[in-house]
C-alpha positions in Angstrom: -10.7 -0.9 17.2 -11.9 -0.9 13.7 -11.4 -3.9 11.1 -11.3 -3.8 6.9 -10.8 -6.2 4.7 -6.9 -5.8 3.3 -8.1 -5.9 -0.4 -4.3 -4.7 -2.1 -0.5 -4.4 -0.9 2.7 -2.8 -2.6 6.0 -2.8 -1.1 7.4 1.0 -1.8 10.7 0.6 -2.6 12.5 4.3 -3.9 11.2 4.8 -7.3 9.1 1.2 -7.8 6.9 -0.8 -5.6 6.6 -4.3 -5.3 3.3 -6.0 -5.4 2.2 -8.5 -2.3 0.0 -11.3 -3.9 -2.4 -11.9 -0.9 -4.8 -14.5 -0.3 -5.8 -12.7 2.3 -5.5 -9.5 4.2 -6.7 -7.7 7.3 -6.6 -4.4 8.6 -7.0 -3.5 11.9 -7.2 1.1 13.3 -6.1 0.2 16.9 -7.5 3.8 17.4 -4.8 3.7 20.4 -3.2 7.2 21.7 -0.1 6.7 19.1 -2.8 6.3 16.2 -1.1 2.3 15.1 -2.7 0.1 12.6 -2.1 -3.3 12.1 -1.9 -4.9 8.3 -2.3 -8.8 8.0 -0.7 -10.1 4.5 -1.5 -13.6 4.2 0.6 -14.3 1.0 2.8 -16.8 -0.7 5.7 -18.7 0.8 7.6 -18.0 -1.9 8.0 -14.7 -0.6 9.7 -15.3 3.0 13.2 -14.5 2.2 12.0 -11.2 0.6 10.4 -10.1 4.1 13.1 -12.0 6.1 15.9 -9.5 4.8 13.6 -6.2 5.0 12.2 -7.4 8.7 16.4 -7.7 9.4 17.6 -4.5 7.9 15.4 -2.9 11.3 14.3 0.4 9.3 11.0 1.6 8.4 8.6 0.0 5.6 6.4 2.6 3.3 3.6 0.3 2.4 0.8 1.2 0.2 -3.0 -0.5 0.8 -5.9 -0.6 -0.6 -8.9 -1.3 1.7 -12.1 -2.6 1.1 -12.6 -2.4 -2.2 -10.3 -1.8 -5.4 -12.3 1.3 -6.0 -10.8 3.0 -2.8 -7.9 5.4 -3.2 -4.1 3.6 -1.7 -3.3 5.1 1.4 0.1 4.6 2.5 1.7 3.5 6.2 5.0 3.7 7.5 5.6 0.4 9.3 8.0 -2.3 10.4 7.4 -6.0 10.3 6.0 -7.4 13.4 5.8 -11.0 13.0 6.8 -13.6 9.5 4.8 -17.1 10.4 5.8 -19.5 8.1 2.6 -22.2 7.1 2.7 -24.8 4.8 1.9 -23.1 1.2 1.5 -19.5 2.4 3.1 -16.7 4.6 1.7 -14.3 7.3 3.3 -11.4 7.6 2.4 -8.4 10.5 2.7 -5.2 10.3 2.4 -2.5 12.9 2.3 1.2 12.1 1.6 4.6 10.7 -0.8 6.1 8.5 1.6 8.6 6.5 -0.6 11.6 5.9 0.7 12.9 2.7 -0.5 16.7 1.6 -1.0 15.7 -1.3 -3.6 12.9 -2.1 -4.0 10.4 -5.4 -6.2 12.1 -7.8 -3.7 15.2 -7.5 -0.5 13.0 -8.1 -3.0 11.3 -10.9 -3.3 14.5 -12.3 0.4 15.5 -12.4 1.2 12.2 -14.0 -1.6 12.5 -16.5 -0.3 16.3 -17.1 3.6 15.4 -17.1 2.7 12.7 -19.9 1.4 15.5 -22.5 -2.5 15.1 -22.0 -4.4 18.2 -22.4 -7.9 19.7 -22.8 -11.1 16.8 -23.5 -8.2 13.8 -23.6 -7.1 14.5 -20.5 -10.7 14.1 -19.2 -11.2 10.9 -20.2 -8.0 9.8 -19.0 -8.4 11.5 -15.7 -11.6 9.5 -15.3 -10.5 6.0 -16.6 -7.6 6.2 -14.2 -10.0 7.3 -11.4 -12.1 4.1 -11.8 -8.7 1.4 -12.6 -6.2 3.3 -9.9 -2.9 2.5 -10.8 -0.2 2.6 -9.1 2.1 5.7 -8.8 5.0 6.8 -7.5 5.0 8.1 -3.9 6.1 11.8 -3.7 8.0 12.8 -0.3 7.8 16.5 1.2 
């Protein structure tokens, strides 16, 4: 097993994603034979009825992370909620799953925004590279 630092979290929900204030995070590659991982969010209380109805609806979660570092590129899991421990100003939440291996990977979807907003030629340079080094969010693209 392999453990990082959980540095960012999102919520993917259709067409937005909702962002996971964290205190604290962990990541854990169980490097098993079904490939799991296991996320740690160690976030607000204010947020257990939010992942009290999504842990009850019984479906799959799309989750983007950030590991490490904010300079790292998201990756996204496919998960389900393992475990909600209530404490007295904060939340745990577990999650158990997936690494979704997308074809494509951010700095092509960066680059599709950026091209579908008009940039072009030197401009779109410099924004390709400022948005390299900030990485914000965007929207996840099925196949």
């Amino acid at each position: 097993m392999k453990s990082f630092k959980l540095y960012s979290l999102d919520v993917v929900e259709d067409d937005t994603t909702v962002e996971v204030p964290l205190v604290d995070g962990l990541i854990i590659n169980k490097e098993d034979e079904h490939s799991n991982w296991l996320l740690e969010a160690y976030t607000d209380l204010s947020l257990y009825d939010y992942f009290k109805k999504i842990s009850e609806q019984d479906g799959d979660i799309i989750i983007e992370a950030v590991i490490t570092k904010k300079e790292n590129s998201p990756a996204f899991f496919q998960t389900r909620i393992c475990s909600l421990i209530k404490f007295e100003k904060h939340l745990s939440v577990l999650f158990e799953g997936i690494i979704r291996r997308t074809r494509r990977d951010y700095s092509e979807l960066l680059l599709e925004s950026l091209l579908q907003r008009g940039f072009e030629g030197p401009a779109l340079l410099t924004e390709f590279q400022d948005k390299m080094k900030s990485k914000p969010k965007l929207k996840v693209k099925s196949k």
